[in-house]
C-alpha positions as a printed Julia matrix, in Angstrom:
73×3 Matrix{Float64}:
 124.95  124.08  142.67
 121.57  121.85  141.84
 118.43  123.76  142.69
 115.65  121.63  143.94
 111.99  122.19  143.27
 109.51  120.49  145.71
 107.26  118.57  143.07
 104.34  116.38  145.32
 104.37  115.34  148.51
 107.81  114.27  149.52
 108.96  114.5   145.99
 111.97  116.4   145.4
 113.91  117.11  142.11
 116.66  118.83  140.83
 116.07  120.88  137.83
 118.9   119.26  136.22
 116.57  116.44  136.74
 113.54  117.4   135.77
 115.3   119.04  132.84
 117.09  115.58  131.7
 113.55  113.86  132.28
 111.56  116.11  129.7
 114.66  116.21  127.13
 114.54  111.91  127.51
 111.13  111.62  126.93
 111.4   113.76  123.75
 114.05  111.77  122.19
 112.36  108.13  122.93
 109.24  110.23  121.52
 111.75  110.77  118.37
 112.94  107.77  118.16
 109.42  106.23  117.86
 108.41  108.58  115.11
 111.36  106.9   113.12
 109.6   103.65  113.6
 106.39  104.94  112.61
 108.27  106.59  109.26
 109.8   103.56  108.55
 106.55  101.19  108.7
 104.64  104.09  107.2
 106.38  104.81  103.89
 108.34  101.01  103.59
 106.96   97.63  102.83
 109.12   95.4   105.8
 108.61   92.08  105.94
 108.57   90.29  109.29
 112.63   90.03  109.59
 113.19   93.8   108.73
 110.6    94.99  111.04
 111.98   92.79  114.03
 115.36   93.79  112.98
 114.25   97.6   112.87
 112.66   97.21  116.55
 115.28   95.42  118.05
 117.99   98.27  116.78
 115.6   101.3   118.13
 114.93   99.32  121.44
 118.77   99.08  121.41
 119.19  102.86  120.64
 116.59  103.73  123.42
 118.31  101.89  125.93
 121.36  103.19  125.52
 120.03  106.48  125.36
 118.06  105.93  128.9
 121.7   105.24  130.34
 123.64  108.16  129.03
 121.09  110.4   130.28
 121.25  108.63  133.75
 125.22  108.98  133.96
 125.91  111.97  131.79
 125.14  116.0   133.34
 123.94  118.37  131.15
 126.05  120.59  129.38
């Protein structure tokens, strides 16, 4: 059973939803602290920081399409 919670006008959302929403936009928050503890405390060169943003865009993506497919437990 998915209760729904009438957000704004004509806006309707499960709270399995809204739920999943808050708990994605705290990980892709976490994930951009790594960057920022990675450029912070290391010394990259051009390569390694490309290579270190094109891995965490990776990681966020795939983390944006688990959460769309996957329930919570």
């Amino acid at each position: 059973m998915h209760i729904k919670v009438k957000l704004e006008e004509g806006c309707i959302m499960t709270v399995q939803e809204q739920i999943k929403e808050q708990l994605l936009k705290e990980v892709l928050s976490n994930i951009d602290n790594i960057y920022d503890f990675m450029d912070s405390r290391y010394n990259l060169d051009k390569h390694c920081n490309d290579a270190i943003v094109k891995k965490l865009n990776e990681l966020k993506d795939v983390v944006y399409k688990v959460s769309g497919l996957s329930d919570l437990n």
